[in-house]
N, C-alpha and C positions, 0 to 999 in steps of 0.2 A: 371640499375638494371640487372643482372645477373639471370635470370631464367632455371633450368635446370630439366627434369623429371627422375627420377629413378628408375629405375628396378631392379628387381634378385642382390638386395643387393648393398652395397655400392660400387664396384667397375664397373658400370656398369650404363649406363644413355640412354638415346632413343636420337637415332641421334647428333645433335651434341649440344655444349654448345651454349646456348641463347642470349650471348653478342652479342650484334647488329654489335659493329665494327668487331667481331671477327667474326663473320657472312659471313662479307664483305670480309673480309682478306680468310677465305674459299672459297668462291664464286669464286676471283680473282684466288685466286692459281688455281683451277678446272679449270677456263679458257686458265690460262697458259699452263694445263698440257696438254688438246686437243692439243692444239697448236704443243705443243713434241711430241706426241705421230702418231696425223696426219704424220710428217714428219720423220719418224723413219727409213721407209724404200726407204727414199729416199735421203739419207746423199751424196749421191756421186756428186747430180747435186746443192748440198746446195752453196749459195757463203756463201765464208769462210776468213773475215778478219783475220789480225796477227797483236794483239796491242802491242806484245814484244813477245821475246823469250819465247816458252812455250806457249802463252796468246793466247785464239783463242777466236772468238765470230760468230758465224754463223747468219744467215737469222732468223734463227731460235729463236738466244737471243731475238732479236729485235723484231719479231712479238710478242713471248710470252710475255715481257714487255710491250707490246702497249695495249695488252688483260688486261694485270695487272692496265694498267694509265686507262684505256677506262673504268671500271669497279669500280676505287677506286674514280674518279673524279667524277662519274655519282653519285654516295653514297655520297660523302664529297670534293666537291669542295676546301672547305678554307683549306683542310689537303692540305702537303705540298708533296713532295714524293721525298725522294733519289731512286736514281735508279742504276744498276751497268750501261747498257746501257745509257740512259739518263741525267744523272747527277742529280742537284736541281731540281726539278719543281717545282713553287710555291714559298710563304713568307720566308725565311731564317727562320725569329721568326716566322713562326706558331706554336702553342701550340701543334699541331699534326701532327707527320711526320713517313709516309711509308717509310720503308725500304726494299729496294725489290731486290732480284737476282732470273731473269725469270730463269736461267740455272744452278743450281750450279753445276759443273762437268759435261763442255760443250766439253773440249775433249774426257771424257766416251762414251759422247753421241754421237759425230764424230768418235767415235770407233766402234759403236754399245752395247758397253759395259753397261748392264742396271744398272747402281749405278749414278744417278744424282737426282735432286729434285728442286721443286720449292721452296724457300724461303722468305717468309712475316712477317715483322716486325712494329708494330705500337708503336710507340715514344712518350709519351707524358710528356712533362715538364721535356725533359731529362731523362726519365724511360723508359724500354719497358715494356709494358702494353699487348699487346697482341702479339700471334705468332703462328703463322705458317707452316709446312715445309711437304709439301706433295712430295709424291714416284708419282709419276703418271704411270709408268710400274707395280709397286704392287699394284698400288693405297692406299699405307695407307699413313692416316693422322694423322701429329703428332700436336697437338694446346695444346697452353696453353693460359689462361687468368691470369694474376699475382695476385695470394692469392685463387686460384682455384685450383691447382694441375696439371699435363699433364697428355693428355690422346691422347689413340693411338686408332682409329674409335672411338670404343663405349667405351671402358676400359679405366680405370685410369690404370696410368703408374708408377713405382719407379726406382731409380737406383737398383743393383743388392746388396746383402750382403755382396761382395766379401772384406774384411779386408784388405789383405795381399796382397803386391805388388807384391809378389814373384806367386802370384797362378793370377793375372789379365790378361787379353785381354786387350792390350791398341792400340787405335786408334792415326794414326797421320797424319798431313801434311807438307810437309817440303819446304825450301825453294827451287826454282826451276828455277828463273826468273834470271835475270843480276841486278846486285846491291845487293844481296840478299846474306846472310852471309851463305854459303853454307858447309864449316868447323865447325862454330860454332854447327850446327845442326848435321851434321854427326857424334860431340861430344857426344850430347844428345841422336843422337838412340844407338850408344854403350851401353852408360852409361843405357839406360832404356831397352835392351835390355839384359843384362848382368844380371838384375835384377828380370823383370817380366817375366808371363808366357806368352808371345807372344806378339809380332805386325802385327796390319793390317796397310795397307794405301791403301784404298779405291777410293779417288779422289773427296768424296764432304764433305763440312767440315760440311753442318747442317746435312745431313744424320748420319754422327757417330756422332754428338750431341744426334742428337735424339737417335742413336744407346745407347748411355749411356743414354738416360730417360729408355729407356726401357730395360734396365739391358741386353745388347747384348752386351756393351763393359763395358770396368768395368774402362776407364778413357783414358784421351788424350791427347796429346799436340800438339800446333799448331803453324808456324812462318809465316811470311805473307801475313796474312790474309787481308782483307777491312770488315767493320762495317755489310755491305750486308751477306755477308757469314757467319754470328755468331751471327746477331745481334735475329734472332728467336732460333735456337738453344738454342742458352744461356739460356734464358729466360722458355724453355722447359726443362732444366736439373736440372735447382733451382727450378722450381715448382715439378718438380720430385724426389726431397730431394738429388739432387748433388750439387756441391760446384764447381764453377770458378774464377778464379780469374788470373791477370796477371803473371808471372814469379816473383817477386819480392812479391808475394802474395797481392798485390794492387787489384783495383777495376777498373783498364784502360785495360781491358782486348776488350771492344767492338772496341776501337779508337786504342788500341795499336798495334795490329795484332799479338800480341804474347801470349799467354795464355794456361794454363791449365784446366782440367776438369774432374771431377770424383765422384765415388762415394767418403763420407768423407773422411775416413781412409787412401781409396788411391790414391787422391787429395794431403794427405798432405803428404805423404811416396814420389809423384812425386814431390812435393814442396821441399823439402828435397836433394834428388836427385839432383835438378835442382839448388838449391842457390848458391856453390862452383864453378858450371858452369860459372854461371852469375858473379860473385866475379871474375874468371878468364877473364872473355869476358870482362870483364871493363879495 
């Protein structure tokens, strides 16, 4: 049961939503975020793995995930948890499984650059159900519960009104790593650059998720990605009355690593845009 108390009108509630798992998923990420925030000004003596070209993971990932398992295990043993650090923990078929990246935009944060977030994702029955993605340098929280709306601290969140692809802010990620279709993509920022009114690329892909629940960006596209990095997002921009969906306008967007997001209108104006791309890239 979902309980929540309201004030000063409907967009607007005391503290945060009352779902218990979604509770947990808060609790976790806050612990993660100490964890960043402790070591912020100390990046220079971090050790610092390289799992590929571009791919970095610090001391830092690792503790903040241990804070996340230490915290979701303690709550819900039989949940299962992917992890970007860790991998599986737990049953394959459990009915409920975290989705957790302690760091998302872990070279920001080896830069000093303050754009990274904690990101929580609860799975269940092949749905995501609850989500999470906290700022820990601004500290805001972005959570949704599925059929509750997103909300950003205390406030209910939307996408923005923006219609027209030609007036949007569009967020992106591109590809960067080895193996990685790096032509293909340099296609797509032309083409959406030619079009809309600006791109960001920021460096964490649930932050401009959330960035579009909360009508700061007006849509985005992404190549890839891992399930960790979008899997709360996601879930925070369709409770926020955006639309995601894969390149090919499908529903493999969390497993694909490739996808779009936006508000409606220009979701589907990027959808559009993008299918001749796709049609050529085959």
């Amino acid at each position: 049961m979902l309980i929540r108390f309201t004030i000063c009108g409907p967009d607007t509630h005391f503290d945060t939503p009352m779902h218990p798992m979604l509770n947990i998923g808060i609790r976790a990420a806050r612990a993660a975020g100490n964890v960043i925030t402790r070591n912020m000004d100390r990046v220079d003596t971090l050790q610092i793995d390289k799992k590929g070209r571009n791919d970095f993971a610090s001391e830092v990932d690792t503790a903040a995930e241990a804070e996340v398992i230490s915290v979701l295990k303690k709550a819900y043993p039989d949940h299962s948890i992917l992890g970007e650090e860790s991998g599986l923990i737990g049953d394959t078929n459990a009915e409920y499984q975290w989705i957790v990246d302690p760091l998302d935009g872990t070279t920001n944060f080896l830069h000093g650059y303050p754009y990274f977030s904690v990101s929580i994702a609860l799975k269940h029955k092949n749905r995501i159900d609850q989500a999470v993605v906290y700022n820990p340098v601004s500290q805001e929280l972005f959570t949704a519960s599925r059929g509750d709306g997103a909300w950003l601290n205390n406030k209910r969140i939307r996408v923005s009104k923006t219609n027209n692809i030609k007036d949007a802010l569009i967020g992106t990620g591109f590809a960067y790593r080895d193996g990685q279709d790096l032509d293909f993509y340099q296609r797509t920022m032309r083409h959406y650059t030619e079009q809309s009114g600006g791109i960001r690329r920021a460096g964490s892909a649930a932050l401009d998720l959330a960035a579009i629940a909360a009508g700061r960006l007006d849509g985005a596209w992404f190549i890839g990605l891992s399930a960790w990095d979008v899997a709360a997002g996601g879930l925070i921009v369709r409770e926020a009355g955006g639309l995601l969906n894969d390149f090919a306008g499908g529903d493999n967007w969390m497993d694909g690593g490739e996808f779009i997001a936006g508000t409606p209108k220009v979701h589907h104006a990027m959808l559009q845009v993008m299918k001749p791309l796709i049609q050529a890239r085959a």
